[in-house]
C-alpha positions as CSV (number, residue, x, y, z in Angstrom):
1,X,-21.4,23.1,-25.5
2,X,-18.0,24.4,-24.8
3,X,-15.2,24.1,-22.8
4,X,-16.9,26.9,-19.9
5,X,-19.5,24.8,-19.1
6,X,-17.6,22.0,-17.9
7,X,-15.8,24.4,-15.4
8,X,-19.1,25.9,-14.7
9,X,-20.5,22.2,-13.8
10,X,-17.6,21.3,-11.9
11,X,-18.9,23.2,-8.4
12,X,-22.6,21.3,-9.0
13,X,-19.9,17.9,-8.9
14,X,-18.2,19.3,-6.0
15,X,-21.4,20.4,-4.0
16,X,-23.2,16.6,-5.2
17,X,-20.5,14.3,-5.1
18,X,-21.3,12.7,-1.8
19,X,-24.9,11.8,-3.8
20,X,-23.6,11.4,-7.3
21,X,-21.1,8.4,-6.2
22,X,-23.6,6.5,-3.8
23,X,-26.1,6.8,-6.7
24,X,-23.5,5.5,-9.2
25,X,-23.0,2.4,-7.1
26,X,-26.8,2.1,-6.7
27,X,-27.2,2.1,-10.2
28,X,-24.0,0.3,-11.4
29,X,-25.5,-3.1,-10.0
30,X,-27.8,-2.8,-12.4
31,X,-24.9,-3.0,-15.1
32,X,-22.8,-5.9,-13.5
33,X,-23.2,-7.2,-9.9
34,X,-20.4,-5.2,-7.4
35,X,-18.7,-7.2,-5.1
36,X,-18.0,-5.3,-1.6
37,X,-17.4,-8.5,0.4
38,X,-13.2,-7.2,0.3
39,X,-13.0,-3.3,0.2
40,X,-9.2,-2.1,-0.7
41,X,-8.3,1.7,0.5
42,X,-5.5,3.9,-0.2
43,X,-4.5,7.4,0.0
44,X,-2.0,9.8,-3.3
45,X,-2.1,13.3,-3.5
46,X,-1.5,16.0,-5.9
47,X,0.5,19.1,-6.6
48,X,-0.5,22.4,-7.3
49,X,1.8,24.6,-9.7
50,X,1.0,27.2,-6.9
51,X,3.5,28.8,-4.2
52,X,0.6,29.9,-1.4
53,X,-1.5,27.8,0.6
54,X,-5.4,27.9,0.7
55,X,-7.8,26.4,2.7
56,X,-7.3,22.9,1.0
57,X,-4.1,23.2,-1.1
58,X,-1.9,22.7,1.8
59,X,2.5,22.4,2.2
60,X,2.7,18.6,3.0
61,X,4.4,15.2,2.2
62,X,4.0,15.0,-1.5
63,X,4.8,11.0,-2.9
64,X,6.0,12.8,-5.7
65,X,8.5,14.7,-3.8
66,X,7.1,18.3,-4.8
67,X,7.7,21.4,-2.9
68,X,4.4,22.8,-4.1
69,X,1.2,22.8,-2.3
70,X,-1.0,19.7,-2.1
71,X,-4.2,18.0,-1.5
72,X,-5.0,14.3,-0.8
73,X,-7.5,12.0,-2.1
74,X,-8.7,8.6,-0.4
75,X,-10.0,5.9,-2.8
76,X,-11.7,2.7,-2.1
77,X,-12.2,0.2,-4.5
78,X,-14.3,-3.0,-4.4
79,X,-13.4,-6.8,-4.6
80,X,-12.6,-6.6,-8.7
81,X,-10.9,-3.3,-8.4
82,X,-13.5,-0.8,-9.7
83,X,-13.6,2.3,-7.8
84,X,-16.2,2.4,-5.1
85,X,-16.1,6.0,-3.4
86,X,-13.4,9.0,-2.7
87,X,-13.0,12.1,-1.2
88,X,-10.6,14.8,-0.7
89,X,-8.9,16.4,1.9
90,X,-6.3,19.1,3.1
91,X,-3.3,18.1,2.0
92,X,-1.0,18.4,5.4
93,X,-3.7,15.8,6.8
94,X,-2.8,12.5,8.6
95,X,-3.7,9.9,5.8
96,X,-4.7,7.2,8.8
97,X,-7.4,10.1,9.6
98,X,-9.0,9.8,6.5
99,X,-10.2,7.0,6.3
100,X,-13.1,7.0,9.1
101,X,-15.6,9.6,7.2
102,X,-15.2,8.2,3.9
103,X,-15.9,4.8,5.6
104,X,-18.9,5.8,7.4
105,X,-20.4,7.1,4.2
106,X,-20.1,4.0,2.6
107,X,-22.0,2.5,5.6
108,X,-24.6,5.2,5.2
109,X,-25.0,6.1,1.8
110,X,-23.9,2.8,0.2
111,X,-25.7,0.8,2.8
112,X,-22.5,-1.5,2.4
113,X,-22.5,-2.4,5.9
114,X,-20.4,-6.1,6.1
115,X,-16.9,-5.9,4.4
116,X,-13.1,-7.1,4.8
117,X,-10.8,-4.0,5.0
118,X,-7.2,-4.0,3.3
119,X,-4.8,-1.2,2.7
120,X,-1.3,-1.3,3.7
121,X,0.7,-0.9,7.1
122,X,0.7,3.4,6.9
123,X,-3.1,3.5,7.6
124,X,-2.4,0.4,10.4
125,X,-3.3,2.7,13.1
126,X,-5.3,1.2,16.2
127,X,-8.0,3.4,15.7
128,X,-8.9,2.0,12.3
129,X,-8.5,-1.4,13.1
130,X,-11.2,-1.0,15.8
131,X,-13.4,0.6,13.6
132,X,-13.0,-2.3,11.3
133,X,-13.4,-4.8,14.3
134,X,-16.6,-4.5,15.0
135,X,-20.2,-4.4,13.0
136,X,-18.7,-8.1,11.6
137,X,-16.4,-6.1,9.8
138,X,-12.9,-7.3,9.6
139,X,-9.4,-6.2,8.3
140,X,-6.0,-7.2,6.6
141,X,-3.6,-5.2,6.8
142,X,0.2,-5.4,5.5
143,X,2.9,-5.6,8.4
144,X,6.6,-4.9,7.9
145,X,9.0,-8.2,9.2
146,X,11.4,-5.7,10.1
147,X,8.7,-4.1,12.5
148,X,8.1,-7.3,14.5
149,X,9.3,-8.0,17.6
150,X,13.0,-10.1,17.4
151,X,10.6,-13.5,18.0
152,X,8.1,-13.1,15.6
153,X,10.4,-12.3,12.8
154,X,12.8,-15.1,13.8
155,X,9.5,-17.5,13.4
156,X,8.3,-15.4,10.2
157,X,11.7,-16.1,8.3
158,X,12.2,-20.0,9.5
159,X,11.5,-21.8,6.4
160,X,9.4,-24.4,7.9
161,X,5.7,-25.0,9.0
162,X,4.6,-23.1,5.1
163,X,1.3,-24.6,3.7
164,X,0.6,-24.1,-0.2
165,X,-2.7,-22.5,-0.2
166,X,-5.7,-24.9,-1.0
167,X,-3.4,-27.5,1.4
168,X,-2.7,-29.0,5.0
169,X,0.5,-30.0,4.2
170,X,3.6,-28.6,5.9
171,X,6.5,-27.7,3.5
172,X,9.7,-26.7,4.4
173,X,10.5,-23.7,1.7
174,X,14.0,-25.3,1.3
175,X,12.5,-28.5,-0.1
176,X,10.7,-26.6,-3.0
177,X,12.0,-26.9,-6.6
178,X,11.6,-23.5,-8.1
179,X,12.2,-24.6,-11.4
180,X,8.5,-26.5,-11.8
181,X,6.3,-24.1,-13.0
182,X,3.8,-25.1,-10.5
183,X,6.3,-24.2,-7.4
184,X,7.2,-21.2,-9.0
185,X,4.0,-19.8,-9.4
186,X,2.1,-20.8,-6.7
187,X,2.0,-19.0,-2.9
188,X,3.3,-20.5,0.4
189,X,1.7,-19.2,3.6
190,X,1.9,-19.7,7.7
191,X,0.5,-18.2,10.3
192,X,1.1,-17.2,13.9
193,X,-0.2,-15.5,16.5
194,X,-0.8,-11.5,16.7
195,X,0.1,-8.5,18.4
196,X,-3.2,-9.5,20.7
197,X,-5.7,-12.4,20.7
198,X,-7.9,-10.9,17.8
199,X,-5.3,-10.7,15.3
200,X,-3.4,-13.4,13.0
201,X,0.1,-12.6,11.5
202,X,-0.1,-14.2,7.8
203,X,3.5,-14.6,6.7
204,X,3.5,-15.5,2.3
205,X,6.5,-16.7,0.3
206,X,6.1,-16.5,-3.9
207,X,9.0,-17.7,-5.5
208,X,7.9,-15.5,-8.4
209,X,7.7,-12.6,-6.6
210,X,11.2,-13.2,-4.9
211,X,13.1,-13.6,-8.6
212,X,11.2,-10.6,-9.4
213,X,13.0,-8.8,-6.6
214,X,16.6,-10.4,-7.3
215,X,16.1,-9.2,-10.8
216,X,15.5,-5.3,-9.4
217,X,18.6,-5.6,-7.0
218,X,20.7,-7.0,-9.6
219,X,20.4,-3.9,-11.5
220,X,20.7,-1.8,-8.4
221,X,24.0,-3.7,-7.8
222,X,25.0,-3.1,-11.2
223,X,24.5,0.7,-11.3
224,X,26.3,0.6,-7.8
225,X,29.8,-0.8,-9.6
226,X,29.0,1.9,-12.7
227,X,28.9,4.8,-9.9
228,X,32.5,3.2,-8.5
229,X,33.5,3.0,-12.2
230,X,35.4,6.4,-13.9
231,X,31.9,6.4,-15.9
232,X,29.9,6.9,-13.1
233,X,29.1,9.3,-10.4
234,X,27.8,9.0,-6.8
235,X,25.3,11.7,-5.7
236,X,25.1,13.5,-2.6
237,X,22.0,13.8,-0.2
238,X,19.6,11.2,-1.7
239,X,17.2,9.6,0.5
240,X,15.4,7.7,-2.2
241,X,14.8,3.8,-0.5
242,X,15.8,2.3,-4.3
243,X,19.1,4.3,-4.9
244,X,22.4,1.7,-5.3
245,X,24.2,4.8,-3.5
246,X,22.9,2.7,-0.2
247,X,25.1,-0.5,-1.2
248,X,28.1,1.7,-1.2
249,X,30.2,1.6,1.6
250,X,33.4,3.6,2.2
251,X,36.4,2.3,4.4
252,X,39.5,3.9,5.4
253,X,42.4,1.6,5.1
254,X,45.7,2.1,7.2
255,X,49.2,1.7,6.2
256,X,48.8,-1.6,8.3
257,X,46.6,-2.8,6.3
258,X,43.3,-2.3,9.1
């Protein structure tokens, strides 16, 4: 057995995959029982050390910012996170397109038929939240607040009318004493009406999850003042989301002062 035959049974893979992952699944039951009651999608993609296109390795948005050709791959995974079923397509192809064949093979192949879709707010597109509203399939789907209308994310940042989960009881997220283990590790939630009458926008506060994020923009404020520093320096034409150049501000100041 060497290292040839593995490339050589790579095209049977190709050519069979569709059959050898809804067989795995089939016969992975057998091993421990696979929840699909909550199926979890998302899209990466990969780079080629190539410079030319092909029919699949295609020029597109690469999430590792690479200027090399690339092809995506969707993923879904079931309720406890084990890999369900992928597929792979050109990579200058709309991720939110994706994910209605891979979907329907699971329907037909997998015979999974019932499920809760989740995957965040870049494959929110209305076509996949009607294919995912109807077969008593339904979805979740992240939402950005700072995508809401000025109303709705007024309402989504009062502190008030937040239920812990398991409970009835309103809580006003200024009353809560994050320094109980308890508070801090529990999840506050309230919910409000949709964009239309079928969906629900679930707004969730975790005080953990917020000191994680002061943490991460306490450093980012700290290599900020290094870059103002004589030690530091302040690159030019970054557009990474997480660079402390974006908490830098310059201001002209007059003689007088303005």
């Amino acid at each position: 057995y060497e290292l040839y035959d593995s490339y050589r049974a790579l095209k049977v893979l190709a050519n069979e995959s569709d059959y050898i992952q809804s067989e795995l699944y089939k016969n992975s039951n057998i091993v421990t029982k696979r929840d699909v009651s909550t199926l979890y999608y998302d899209c990466t993609n990969y780079y080629f050390e190539i410079e030319m296109e092909d029919e699949l390795r295609k020029y597109g948005k690469s999430k590792e910012h690479r200027p090399n050709p690339i092809v995506t791959m969707g993923l879904f995974m079931d309720s406890k996170g084990m890999p369900l079923s992928f597929d792979i397509y050109e990579g200058n192809k709309n991720e939110q397109l994706t994910l209605r064949p891979l979907e329907e093979k699971i329907i037909r192949d997998f015979e999974v038929k019932e499920f809760i879709f989740c995957s965040d707010s870049g494959l929110a597109s209305k076509r996949n939240k009607l294919l995912n509203s109807i077969g008593n399939r339904k979805y979740v789907i992240t939402q950005s607040i700072k995508k809401l209308k000025k109303d709705d994310k007024e309402c989504a940042l009062d502190h008030s009318q937040f239920r812990k989960i398991g409970s009835n009881h309103f809580i006003n997220l200024d009353d809560l004493d994050e320094t109980k283990e308890a508070v801090f590790n529990s999840v506050y939630y309230k919910e409000m009406p949709g964009m239309n009458d079928s969906e629900t926008i679930i707004i969730t506060y975790s005080p953990k999850y917020k000191k994680y994020q002061q943490l991460i923009r306490e450093k980012q404020i700290s290599r900020a003042r290094e870059m103002l520093s004589n030690h530091g320096k302040i690159k030019k034409g970054t557009k990474n989301p997480n660079d402390p150049k974006r908490l830098i501000k310059e201001v002209c100041i007059t003689e007088n002062g303005e």
